[in-house]
C-alpha positions in Angstrom: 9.2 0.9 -30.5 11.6 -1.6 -28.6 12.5 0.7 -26.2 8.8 1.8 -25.4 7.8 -2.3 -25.2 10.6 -2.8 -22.6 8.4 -0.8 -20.1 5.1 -1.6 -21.0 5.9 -5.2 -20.5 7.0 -5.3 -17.1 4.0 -3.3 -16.1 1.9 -5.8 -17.7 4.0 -8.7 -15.7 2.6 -7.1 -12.2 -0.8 -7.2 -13.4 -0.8 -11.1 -14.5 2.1 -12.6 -12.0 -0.6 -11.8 -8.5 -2.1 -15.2 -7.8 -6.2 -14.3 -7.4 -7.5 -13.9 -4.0 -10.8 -15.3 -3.1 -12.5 -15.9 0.4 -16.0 -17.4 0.1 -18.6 -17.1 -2.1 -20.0 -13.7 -1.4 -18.8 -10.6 -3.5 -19.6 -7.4 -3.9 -19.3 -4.8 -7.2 -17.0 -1.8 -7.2 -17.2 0.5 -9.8 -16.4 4.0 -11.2 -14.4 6.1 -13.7 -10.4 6.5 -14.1 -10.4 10.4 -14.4 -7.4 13.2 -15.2 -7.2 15.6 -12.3 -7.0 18.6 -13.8 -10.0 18.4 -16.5 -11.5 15.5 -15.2 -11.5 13.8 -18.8 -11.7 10.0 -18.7 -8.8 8.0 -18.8 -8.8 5.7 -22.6 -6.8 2.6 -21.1 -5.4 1.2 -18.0 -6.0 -1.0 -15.2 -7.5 -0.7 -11.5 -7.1 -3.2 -9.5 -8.1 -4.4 -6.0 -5.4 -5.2 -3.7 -5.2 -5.8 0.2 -1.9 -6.4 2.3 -1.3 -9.6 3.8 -0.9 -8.6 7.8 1.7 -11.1 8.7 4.1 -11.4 5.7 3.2 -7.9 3.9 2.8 -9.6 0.8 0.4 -7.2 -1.5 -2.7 -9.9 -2.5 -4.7 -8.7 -5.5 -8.0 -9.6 -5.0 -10.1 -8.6 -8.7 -8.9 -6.4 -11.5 -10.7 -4.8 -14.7 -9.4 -2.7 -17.9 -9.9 0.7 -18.0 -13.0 1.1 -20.9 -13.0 3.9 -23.5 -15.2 6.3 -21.3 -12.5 6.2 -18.2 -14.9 3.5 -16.6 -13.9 0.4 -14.6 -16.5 -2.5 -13.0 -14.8 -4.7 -10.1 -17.2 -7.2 -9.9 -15.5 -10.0 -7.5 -14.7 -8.3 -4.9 -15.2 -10.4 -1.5 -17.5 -9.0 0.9 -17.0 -7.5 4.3 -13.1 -7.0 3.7 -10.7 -4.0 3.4 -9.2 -3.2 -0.4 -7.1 -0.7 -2.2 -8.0 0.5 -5.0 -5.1 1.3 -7.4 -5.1 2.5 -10.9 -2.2 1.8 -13.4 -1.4 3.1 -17.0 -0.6 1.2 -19.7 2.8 2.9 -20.4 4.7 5.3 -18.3 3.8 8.2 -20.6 0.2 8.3 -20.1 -0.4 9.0 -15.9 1.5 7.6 -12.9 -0.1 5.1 -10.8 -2.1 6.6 -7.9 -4.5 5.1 -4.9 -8.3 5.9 -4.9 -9.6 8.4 -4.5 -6.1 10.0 -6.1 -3.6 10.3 -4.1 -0.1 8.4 -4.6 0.8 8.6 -0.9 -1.3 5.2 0.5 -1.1 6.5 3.4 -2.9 9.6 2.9 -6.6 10.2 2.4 -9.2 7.8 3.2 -8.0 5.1 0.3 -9.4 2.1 2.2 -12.2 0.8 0.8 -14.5 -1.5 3.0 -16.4 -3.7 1.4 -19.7 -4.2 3.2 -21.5 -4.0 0.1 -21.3 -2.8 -3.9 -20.5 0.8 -4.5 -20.7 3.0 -7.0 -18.9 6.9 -8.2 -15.6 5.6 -6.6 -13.8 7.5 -9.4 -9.9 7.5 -8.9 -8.2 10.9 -10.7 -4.7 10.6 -12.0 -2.5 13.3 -13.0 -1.7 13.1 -16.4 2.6 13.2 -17.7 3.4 15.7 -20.9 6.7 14.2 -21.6 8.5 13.5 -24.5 10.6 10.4 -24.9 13.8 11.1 -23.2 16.7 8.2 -23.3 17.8 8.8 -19.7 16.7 6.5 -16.9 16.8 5.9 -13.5 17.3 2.8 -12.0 17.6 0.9 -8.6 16.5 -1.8 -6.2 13.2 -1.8 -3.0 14.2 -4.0 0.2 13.0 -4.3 3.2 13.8 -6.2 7.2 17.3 -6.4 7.8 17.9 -9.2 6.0 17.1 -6.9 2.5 14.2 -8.8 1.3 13.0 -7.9 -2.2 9.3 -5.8 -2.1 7.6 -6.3 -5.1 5.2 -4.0 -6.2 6.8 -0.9 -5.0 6.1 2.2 -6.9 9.1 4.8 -7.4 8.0 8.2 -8.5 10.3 10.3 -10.2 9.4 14.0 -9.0 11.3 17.9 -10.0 12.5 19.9 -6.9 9.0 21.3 -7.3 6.8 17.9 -6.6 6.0 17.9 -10.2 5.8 13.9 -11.4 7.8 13.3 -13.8 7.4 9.7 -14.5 7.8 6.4 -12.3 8.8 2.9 -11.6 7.3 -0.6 -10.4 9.3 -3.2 -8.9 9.5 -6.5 -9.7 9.7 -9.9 -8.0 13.5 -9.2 -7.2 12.4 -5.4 -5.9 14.8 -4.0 -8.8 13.0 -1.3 -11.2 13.9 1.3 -13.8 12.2 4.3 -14.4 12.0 5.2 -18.1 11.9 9.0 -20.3 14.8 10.8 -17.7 15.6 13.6 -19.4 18.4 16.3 -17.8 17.4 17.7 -14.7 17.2 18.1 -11.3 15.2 15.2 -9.3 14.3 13.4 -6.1 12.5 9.7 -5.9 9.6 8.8 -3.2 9.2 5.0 -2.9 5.4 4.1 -1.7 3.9 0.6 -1.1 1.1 -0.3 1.0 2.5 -1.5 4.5 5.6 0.8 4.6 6.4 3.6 5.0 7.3 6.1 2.2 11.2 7.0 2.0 12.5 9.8 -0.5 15.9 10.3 -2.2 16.9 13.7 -2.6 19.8 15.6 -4.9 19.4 13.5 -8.2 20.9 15.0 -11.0 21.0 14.0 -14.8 23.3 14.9 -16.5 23.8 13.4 -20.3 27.3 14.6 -21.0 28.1 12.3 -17.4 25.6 9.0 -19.1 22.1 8.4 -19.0 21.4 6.1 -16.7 21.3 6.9 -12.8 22.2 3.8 -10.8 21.9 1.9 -7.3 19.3 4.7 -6.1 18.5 2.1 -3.7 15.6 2.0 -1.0 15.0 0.1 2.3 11.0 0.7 3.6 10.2 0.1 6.6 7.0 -1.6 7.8 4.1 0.6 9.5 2.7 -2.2 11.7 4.6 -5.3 11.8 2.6 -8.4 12.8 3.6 -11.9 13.6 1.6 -15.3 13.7 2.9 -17.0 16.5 0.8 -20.3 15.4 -1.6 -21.1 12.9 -3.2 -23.7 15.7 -6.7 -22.3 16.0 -7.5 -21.4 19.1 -10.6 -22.2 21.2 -12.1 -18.6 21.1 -11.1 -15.1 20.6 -8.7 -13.5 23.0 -7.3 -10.3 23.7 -4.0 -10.5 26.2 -2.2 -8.3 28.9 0.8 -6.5 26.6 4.0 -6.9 27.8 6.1 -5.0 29.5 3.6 -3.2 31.0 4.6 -0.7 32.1 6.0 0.0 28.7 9.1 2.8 27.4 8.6 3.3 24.2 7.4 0.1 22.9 5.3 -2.8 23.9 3.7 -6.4 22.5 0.1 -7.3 22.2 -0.8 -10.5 21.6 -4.3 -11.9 20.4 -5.9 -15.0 19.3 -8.4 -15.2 16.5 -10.8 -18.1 16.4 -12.2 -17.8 12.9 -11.0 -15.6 9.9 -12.7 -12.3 10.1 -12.7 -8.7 9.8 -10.5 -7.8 12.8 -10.2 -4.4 14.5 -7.4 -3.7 17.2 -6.9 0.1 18.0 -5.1 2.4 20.9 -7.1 5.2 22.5 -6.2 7.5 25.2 -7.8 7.7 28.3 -10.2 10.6 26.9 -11.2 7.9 24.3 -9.7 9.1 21.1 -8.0 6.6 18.6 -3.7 7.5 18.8 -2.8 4.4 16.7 -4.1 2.0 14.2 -2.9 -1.9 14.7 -5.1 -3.7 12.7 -8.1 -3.1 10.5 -8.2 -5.8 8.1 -9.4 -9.6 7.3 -6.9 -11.6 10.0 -6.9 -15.4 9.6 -7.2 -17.9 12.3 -4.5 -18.2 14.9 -1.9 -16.3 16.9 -0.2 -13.1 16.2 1.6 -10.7 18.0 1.7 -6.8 17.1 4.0 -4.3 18.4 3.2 -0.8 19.5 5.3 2.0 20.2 4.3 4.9 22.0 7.6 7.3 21.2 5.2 10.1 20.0 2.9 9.8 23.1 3.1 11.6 26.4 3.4 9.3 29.4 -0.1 8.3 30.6 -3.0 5.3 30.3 -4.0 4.1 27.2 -6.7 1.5 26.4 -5.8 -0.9 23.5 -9.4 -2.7 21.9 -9.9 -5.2 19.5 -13.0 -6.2 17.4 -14.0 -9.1 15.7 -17.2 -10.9 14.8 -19.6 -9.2 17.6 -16.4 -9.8 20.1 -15.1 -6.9 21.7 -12.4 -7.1 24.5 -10.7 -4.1 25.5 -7.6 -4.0 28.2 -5.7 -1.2 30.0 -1.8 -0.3 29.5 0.3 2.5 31.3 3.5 4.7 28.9 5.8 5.7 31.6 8.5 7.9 30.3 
């Protein structure tokens, strides 16, 4: 029974250590069922919770949470309006279901998992795949960083898959980005680290064997972040701008730079010349002040692109040449 509280606990730490975000008076309700995958019978217990990334320091915010009821169903019922959320669902325990994004999926950067919250919604059911594992002593253990300086990412979810893609179990890290992932028995393995904002990195070639211990140490990860964007002051600026990126002509990668006037749902997106969208900057709340977001067009045949942003009935759009 010790050895089964040692995990739940730490998974109950990430759900009470997330300081509550709130952004004005006006919420919305989200609401559906926690469902198994493969029988679609509700989930008995858990949590979902609502979480959003902060753009410029990548910190994950939660913004509401609720238990999992006895009928799989969950009611989200602070959720601010007109914002962009995740929806994750955790188990209680690491033998029940791995944690997985709405609408089941535990790749964030798969699917349509955003959820934009221009008013209450209903049926967003989240299906998990359910683990049929026995105790095992074995674990695996290791550490999340990211930047070059190694900072610790909390809140980082290691799954534990067979050669196969079967899950096996998982991890979550905590404050100091270190986590262990519990029931290891022998076998062959790899690990896929996901949090929102990075992207995913795998570890292939794990083996557990007992007669060698039963513990599998230092399997270590550093993410790197999808879009990276800097506030260059938090001096609020005397109306919405959208500037010339720099170099321009750019090879591979360029800067954009924007002021925002007033927190807001912000929009900034790169389309090619026929008009179709090659890269998502920003599609998120974006407080007041002045950032800088890089783009880089490595994947993108020499040509001219059109980079747009959108905010609060403002839209400015401006012209920018790849040449390879």
């Amino acid at each position: 029974m010790k050895k089964i509280l040692k995990y739940i606990l730490p998974l109950i730490l990430i759900f009470i250590s997330v300081e509550l975000y709130a952004e004005g008076n006006s919420v919305v309700t989200l609401q559906g069922k926690v469902l198994y995958d493969t029988v679609l019978t509700p989930v008995s217990s858990g949590y979902v919770k609502a979480v959003k990334i902060n753009p410029v320091t990548f910190a994950m915010i939660k913004i509401d949470s609720a238990n999992v009821a006895g009928d799989g169903s969950y009611v989200l019922a602070n959720v601010p309006s007109n914002d962009t959320v995740y929806l994750i669902a955790y188990p209680l325990t690491s033998l029940d279901y791995v944690p997985v994004y709405y609408p089941g999926t535990t790749n964030w950067l798969i699917g349509s998992s955003t959820i934009i919250t221009t008013s209450s919604q209903s049926n967003l059911d989240i299906k998990v795949r359910k683990l049929y594992n026995s105790t095992f002593i074995g674990t695996v253990s290791g550490s999340v960083v990211y930047s070059n300086q190694g900072l610790p990412l909390q809140g980082t979810t290691v799954y534990l898959k067979t050669p196969f893609g079967v899950l096996i179990s998982f991890g979550v890290t905590n404050a100091d980005g270190t986590y262990i992932i519990p029931n290891v028995g022998p076998g062959d393995y790899s690990l896929t680290a996901n949090r929102i904002g990075f992207n995913n990195n795998n570890v292939f070639g794990l083996i557990m064997d007992y007669n060698f211990g039963t513990n599998l140490p230092n399997q270590n990860f550093n993410l790197q972040q999808t879009v990276s964007i800097s506030q260059i002051s938090s001096s609020i600026p005397a109306k919405y701008n959208l500037f010339q990126n720099y170099p321009n002509p750019f090879n591979p990668t360029t800067k954009i730079k924007f002021d925002i006037q007033k927190s807001g749902f912000a929009k900034l997106n790169v389309y090619n010349i026929q008009g179709k969208l090659v890269k998502e900057l920003v599609n998120e709340v974006v407080p007041a002040g002045s950032f800088e977001v890089s783009f880089d067009g490595k994947e993108l045949s020499s040509g001219i692109y059109y980079y747009k942003m959108e905010i609060e009935g403002v839209i400015i759009t401006k012209k920018m040449m790849l040449v390879k």
